[in-house]
C-alpha positions as CSV (number, residue, x, y, z in Angstrom):
1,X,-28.7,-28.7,-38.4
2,X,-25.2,-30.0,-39.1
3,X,-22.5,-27.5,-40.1
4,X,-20.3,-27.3,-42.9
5,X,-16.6,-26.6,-42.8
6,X,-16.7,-23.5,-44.3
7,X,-19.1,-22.5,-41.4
8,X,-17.3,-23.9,-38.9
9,X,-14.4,-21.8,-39.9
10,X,-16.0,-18.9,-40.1
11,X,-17.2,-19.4,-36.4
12,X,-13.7,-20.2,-35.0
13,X,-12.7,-16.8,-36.8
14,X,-15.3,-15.1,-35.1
15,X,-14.6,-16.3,-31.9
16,X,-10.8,-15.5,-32.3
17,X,-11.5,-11.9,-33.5
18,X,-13.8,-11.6,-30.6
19,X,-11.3,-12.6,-28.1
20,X,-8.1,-10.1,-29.6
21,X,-10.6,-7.8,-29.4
22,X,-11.1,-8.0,-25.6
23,X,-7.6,-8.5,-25.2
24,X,-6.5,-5.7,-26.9
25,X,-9.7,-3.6,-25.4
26,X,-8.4,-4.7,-21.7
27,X,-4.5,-3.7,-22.9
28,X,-5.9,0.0,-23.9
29,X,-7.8,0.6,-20.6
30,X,-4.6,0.3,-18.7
31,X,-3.2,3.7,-19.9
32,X,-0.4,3.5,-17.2
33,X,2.0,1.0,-16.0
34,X,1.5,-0.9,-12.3
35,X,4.4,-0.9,-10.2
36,X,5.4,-3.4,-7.4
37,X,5.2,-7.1,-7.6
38,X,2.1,-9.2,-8.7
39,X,1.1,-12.7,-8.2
40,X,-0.6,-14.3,-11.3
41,X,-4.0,-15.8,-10.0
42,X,-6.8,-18.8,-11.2
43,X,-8.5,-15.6,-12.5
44,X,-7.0,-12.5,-11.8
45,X,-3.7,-11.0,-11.7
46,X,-3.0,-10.0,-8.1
47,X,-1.5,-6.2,-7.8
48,X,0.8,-5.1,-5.0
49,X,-1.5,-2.0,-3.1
50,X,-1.6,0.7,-0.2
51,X,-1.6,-1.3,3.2
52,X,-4.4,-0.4,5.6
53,X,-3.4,2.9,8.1
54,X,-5.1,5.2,10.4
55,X,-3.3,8.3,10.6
56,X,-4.9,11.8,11.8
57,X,-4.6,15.1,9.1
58,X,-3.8,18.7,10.2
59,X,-7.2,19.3,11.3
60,X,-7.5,16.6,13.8
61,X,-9.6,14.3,11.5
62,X,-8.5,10.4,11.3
63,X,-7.6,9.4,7.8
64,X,-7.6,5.7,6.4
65,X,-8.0,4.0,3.6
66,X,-11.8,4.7,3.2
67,X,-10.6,8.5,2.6
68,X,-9.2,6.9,-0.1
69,X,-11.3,4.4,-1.5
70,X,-12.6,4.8,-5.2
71,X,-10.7,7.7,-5.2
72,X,-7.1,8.6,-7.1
73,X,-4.4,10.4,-5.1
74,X,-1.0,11.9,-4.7
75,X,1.1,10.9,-1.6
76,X,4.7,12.0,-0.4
77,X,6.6,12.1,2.5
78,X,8.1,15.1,4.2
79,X,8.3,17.0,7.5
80,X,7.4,20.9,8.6
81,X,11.2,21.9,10.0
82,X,12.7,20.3,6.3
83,X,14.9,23.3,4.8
84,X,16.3,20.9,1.4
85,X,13.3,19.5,-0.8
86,X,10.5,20.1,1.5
87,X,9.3,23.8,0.4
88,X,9.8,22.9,-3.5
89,X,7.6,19.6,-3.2
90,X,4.9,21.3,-1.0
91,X,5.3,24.5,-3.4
92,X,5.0,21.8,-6.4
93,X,1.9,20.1,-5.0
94,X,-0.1,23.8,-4.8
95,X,-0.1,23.3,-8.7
96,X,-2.0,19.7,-8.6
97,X,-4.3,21.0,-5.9
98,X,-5.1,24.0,-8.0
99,X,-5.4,22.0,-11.7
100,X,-8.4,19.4,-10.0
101,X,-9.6,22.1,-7.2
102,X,-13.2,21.2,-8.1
103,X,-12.4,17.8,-8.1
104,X,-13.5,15.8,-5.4
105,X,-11.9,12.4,-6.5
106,X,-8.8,13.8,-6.0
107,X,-7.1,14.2,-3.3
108,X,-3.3,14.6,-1.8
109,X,-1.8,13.0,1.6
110,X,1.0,13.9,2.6
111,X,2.9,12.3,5.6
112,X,5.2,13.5,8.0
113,X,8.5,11.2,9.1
114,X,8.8,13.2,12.4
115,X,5.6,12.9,13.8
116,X,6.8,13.7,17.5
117,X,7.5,17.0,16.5
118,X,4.9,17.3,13.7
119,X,1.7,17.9,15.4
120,X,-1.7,18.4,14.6
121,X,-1.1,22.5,15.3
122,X,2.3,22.5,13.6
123,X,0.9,20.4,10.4
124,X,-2.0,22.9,10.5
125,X,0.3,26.0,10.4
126,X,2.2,24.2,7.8
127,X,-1.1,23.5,5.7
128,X,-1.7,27.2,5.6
129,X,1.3,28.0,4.3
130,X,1.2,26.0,1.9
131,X,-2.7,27.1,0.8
132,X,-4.1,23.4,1.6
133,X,-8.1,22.9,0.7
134,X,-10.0,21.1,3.6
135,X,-10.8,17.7,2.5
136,X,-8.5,18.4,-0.5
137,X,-4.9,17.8,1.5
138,X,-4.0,16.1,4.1
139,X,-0.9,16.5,5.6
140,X,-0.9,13.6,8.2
141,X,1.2,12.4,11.6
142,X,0.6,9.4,13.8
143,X,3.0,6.3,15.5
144,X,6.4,6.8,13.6
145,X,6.8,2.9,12.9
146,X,3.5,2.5,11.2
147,X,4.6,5.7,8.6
148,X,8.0,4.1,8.4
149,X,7.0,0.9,7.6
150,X,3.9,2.4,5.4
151,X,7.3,3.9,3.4
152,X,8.8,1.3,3.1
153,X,6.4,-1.6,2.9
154,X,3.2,-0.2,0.9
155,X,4.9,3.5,-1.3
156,X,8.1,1.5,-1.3
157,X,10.2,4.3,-1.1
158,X,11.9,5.7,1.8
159,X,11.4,7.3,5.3
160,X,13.9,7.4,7.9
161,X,15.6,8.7,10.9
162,X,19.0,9.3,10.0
163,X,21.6,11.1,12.5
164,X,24.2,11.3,9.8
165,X,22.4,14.2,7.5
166,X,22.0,17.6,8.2
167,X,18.5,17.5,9.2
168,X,18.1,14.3,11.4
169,X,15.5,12.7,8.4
170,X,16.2,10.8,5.1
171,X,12.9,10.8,2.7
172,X,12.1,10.2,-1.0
173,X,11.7,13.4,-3.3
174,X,9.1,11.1,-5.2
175,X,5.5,12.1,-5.7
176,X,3.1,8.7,-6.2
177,X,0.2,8.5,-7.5
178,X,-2.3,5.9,-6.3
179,X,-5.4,4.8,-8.2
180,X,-8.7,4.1,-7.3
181,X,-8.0,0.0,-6.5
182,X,-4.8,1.7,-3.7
183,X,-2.1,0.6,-6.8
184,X,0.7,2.7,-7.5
185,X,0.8,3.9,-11.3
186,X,3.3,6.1,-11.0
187,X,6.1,8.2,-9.4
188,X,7.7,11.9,-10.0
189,X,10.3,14.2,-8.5
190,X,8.1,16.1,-6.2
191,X,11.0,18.8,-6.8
192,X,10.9,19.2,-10.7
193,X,8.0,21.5,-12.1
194,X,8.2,19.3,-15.3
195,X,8.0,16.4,-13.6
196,X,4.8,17.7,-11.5
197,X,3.2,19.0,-14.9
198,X,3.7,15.6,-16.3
199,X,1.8,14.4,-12.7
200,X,-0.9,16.6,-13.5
201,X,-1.8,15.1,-17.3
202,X,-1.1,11.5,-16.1
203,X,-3.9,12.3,-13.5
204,X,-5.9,13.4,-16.2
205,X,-4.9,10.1,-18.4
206,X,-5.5,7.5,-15.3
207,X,-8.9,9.4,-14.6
208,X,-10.0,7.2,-18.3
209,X,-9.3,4.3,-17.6
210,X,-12.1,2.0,-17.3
């Protein structure tokens, strides 16, 4: 059966409509922004994520990326003898452990940039201090260069030995979260409560995204 013009118009429309409508669909699912570069693929546009690591947690437990996988979390970097912004991040982070307690897809990791001193016992005194849920936070150590360069390279943010400052280590304030693909969404000072409350409802917000 041939068409007319009219209906051939009306199909075009409909496939047009059809189309913004996926567009804008696929715009509203991403309800936070993606940081680091990207490479524009065939298909798919490729996202900067976590690199692979193996690093062990204050109970003697390895952690990697399958921790993590299909799961969202909040990572920083700190260490247990850190007198500046150490106490008010850790203090900060008891408030996202407690909002998704009952959560299981949520977890924290938080990494230590003076692992020689930073042992499994002193990491697990520090833990409970701080309150820290088995399976819930992770407050990890391992080889110095692989957290350095997990700073640097995959958090991009900072993590350093440093002689010149008080304390012998330079590292970021910044909270990040990471979604369930390992892609950072977003990052906070760890030391403003605002900031951390604001942390808290975007975990709730990326937790709808499709």
């Amino acid at each position: 059966m041939k068409l007319n013009l009219s209906h051939k118009l009306l199909i075009i429309a409909s496939i047009l409509f059809i189309a913004a409508c996926n567009t804008n669909s696929n715009q509203k699912k991403l309800l936070l922004p993606i940081y680091g570069e990207k490479k524009i693929g065939n298909i798919d546009t490729i996202y900067h994520t976590i690199g692979e690591f193996s690093l062990t947690n204050q109970f003697g437990e390895t952690i990697t990326n399958k921790t993590v996988e299909n799961k969202i979390y909040v990572a920083d970097f700190f260490f247990a003898t850190c007198q500046s912004i150490c106490p008010a991040m850790s203090a900060n982070l008891k408030d996202v452990q407690k909002a998704f307690e009952n959560d299981d897809s949520l977890l924290i990791l938080c990494h230590t940039v003076n692992p020689l001193h930073d042992t499994v016992e002193v990491l697990n005194a520090y833990s409970v201090e701080y309150g820290a849920k088995k399976n819930k936070w992770h407050f990890l150590t391992g080889n110095k260069k692989e957290i350095y360069d997990l700073a640097k390279n995959s958090y991009l943010v900072n993590a350093l030995e440093a002689d010149g400052s008080p304390e012998g280590f330079l590292h970021s304030e910044l909270l990040l979260l990471i979604d369930k693909k390992g892609r950072i969404r977003a990052m906070y000072d760890g030391t403003d409560k605002i900031q951390v409350q604001k942390l808290i409802k975007d975990i709730n917000l990326l937790k709808k995204e499709i």
